[in-house]
BAROVEX-327183 format. One line per 2 residues: their letters; for each residue x, y, z of N, C-alpha, C. Coordinates in steps of 0.2 Angstrom, whole numbers. Example, Ala and Ser with C-alpha at 12.3 -4.5 7.8 and 13.67 -1.06 7.14 Angstrom:
! residues 2
AS) 66:-28:39:62:-22:39:66:-16:39  64:-11:35:68:-5:36:64:0:39
***
This chain:
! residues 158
XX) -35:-19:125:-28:-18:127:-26:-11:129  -22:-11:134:-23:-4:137:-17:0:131
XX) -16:6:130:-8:6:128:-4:5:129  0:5:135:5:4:138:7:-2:135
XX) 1:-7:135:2:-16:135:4:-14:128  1:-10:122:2:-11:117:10:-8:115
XX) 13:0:118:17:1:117:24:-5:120  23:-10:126:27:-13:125:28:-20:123
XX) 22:-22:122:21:-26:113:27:-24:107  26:-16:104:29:-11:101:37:-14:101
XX) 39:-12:107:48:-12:110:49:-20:110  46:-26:111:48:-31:110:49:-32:102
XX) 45:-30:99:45:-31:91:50:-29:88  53:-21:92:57:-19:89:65:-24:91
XX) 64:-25:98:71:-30:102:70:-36:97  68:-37:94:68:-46:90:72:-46:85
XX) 77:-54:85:79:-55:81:80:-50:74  76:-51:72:76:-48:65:75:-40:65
XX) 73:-35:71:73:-29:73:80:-28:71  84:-31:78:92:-29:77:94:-32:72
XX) 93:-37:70:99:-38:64:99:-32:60  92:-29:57:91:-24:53:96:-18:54
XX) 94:-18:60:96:-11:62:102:-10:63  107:-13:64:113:-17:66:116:-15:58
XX) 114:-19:53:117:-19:46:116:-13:42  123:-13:40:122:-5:38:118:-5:32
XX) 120:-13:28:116:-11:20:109:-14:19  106:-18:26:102:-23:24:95:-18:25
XX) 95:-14:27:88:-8:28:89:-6:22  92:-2:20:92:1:12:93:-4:4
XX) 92:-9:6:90:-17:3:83:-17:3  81:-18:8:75:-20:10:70:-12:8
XX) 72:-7:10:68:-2:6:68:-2:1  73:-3:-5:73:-4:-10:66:-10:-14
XX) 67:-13:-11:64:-17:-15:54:-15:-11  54:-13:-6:47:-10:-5:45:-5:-10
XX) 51:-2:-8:48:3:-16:48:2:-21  51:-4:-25:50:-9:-31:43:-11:-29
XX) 40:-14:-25:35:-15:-22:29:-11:-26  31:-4:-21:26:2:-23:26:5:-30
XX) 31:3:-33:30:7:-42:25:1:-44  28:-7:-43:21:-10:-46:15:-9:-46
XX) 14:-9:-40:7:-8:-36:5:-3:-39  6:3:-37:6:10:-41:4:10:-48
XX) 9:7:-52:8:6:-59:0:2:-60  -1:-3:-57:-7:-7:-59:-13:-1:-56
XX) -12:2:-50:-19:5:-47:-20:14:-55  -13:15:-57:-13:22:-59:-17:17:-66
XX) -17:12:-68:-19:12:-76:-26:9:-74  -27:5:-69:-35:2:-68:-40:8:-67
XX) -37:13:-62:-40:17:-61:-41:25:-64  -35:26:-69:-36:29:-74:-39:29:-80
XX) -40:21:-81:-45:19:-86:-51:20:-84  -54:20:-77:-61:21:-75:-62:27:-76
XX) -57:32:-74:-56:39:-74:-58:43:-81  -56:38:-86:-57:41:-92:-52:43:-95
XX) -46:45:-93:-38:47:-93:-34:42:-98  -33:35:-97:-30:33:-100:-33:26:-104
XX) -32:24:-109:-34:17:-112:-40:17:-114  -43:21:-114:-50:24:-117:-54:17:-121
XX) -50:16:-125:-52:11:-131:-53:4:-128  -49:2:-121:-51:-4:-119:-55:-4:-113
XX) -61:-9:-113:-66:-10:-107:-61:-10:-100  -66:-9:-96:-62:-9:-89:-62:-15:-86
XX) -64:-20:-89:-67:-28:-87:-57:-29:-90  -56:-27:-97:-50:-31:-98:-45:-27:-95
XX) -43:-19:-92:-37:-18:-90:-37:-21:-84  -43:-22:-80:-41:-25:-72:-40:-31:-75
XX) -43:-35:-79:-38:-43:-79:-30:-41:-81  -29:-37:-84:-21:-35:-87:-17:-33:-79
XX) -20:-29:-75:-16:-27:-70:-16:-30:-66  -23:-36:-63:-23:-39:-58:-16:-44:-54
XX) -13:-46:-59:-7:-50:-55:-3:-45:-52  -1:-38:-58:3:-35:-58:2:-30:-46
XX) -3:-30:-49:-9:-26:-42:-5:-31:-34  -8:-36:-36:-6:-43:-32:0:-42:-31
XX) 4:-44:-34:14:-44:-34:14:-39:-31  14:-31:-33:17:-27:-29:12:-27:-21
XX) 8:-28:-21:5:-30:-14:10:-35:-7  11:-39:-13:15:-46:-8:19:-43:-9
XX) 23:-38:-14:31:-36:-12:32:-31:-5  25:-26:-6:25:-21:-1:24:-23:5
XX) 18:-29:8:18:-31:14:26:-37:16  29:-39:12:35:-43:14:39:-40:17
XX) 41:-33:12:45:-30:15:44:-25:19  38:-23:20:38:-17:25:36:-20:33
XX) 35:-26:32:35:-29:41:43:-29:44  48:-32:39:53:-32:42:56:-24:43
XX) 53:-19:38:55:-10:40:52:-12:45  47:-12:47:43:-9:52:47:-12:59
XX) 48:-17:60:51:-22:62:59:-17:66  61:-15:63:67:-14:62:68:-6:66
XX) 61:-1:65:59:3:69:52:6:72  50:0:75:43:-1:77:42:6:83
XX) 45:8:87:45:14:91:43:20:84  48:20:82:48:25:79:40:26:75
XX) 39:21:73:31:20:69:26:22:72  26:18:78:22:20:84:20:27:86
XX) 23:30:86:23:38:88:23:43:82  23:37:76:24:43:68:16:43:66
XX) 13:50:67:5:49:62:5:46:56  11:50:50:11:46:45:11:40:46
XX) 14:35:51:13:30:49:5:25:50  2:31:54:-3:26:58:-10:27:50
XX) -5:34:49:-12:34:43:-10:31:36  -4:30:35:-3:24:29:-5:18:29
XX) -3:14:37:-7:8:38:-15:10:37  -18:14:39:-26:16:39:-30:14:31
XX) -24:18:30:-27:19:21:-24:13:18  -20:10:20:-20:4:16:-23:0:15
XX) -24:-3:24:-30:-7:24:-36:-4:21  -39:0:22:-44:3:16:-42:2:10
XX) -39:4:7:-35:3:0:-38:-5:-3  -34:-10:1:-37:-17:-1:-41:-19:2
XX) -47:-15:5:-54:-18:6:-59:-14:2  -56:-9:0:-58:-8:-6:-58:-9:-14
XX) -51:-10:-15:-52:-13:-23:-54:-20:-21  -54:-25:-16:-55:-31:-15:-64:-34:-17
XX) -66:-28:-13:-72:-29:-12:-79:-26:-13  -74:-18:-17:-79:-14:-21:-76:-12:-30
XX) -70:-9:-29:-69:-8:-36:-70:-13:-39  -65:-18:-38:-64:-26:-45:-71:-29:-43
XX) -77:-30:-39:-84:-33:-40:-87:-29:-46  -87:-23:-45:-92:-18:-47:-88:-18:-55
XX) -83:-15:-57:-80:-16:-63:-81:-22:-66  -82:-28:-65:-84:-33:-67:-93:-34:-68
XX) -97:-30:-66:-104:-29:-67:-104:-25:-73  -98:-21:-76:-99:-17:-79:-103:-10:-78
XX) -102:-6:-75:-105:1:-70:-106:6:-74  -108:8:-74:-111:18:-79:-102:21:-77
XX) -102:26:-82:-97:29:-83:-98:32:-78  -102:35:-76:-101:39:-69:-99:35:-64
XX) -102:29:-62:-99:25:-58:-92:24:-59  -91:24:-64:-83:23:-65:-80:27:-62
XX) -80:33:-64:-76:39:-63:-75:39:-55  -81:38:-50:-82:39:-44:-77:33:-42
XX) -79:26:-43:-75:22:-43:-66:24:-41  -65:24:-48:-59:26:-50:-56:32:-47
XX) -57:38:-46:-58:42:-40:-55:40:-35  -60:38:-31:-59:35:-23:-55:32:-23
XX) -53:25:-28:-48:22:-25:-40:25:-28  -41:30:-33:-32:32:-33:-33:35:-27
XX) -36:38:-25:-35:46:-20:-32:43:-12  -36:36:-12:-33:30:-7:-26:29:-7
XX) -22:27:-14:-18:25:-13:-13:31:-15  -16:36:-15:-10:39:-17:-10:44:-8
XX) -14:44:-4:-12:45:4:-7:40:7  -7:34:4:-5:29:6:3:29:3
XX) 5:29:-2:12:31:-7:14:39:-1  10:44:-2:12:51:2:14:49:11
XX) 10:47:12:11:48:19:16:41:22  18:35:18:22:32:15:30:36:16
XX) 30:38:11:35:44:9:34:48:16  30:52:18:32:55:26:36:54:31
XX) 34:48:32:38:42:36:44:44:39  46:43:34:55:46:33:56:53:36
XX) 50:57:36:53:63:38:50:62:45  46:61:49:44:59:54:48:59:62
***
């Protein structure tokens, strides 16, 4: 798809129903970010404790087989909270996104983000890993999410 097709893909999405309405209402964008970033505290919360416990940093005394069963709903929820609400942001200023790097490298790291706790953190943590493996583990995937939180937060200034 050439760009041009792609940027006027872009401008449709942003002309859609749910584009204007947004954008249009003075309180329903600042609604709708509210609760993305209820979103991202849980999300955040779950990867800071799963990932701190690999780190060595926090909960020391409990295996990392039991904090990831303790966070994994909490991990999940803020997931679904942060994809439901940030199509309709997006939605709402889909140009603006388009031409924001922050934005292309949040979506980049995210995707990354949950194909790697999906596929490599939570497998391997369930093998039970060497504490260096853990550490490395746990490393890579905060370091992910917190480009993802930061360049998130960029956004806005963009």
């Amino acid at each position: 798809m050439e760009s041009s097709q792609f940027l006027d893909i872009i401008y449709l999405l942003e002309d859609s129903f749910i584009g204007e309405y947004i954008r249009s209402s003075l309180w329903l964008f600042p609604v709708i970010q509210s609760f993305h970033l209820l979103g991202l505290a849980i999300l955040g919360g779950a990867v800071v404790l799963c990932d701190f416990r690999l780190l060595g940093i926090l909960l020391r005394s409990e295996s990392a087989i039991y904090v990831l069963s303790q966070t994994r709903f909490w991990f999940n929820f803020g997931l679904l909270l942060l994809i439901s609400t940030g199509i309709p942001l997006f939605l709402s200023e889909a140009v603006k996104c388009y031409y924001s790097r922050a934005f292309w490298i949040k979506i980049s790291c995210l995707i990354l983000g949950i194909i790697f706790v999906f596929l490599v953190r939570n497998p391997l943590i369930k093998r039970n890993i060497s504490s260096y493996a853990q550490k490395l583990i746990g490393g890579l995937s905060f370091s992910v999410w917190v480009v993802v939180a930061a360049s998130g937060r960029w956004i806005g200034f963009s």
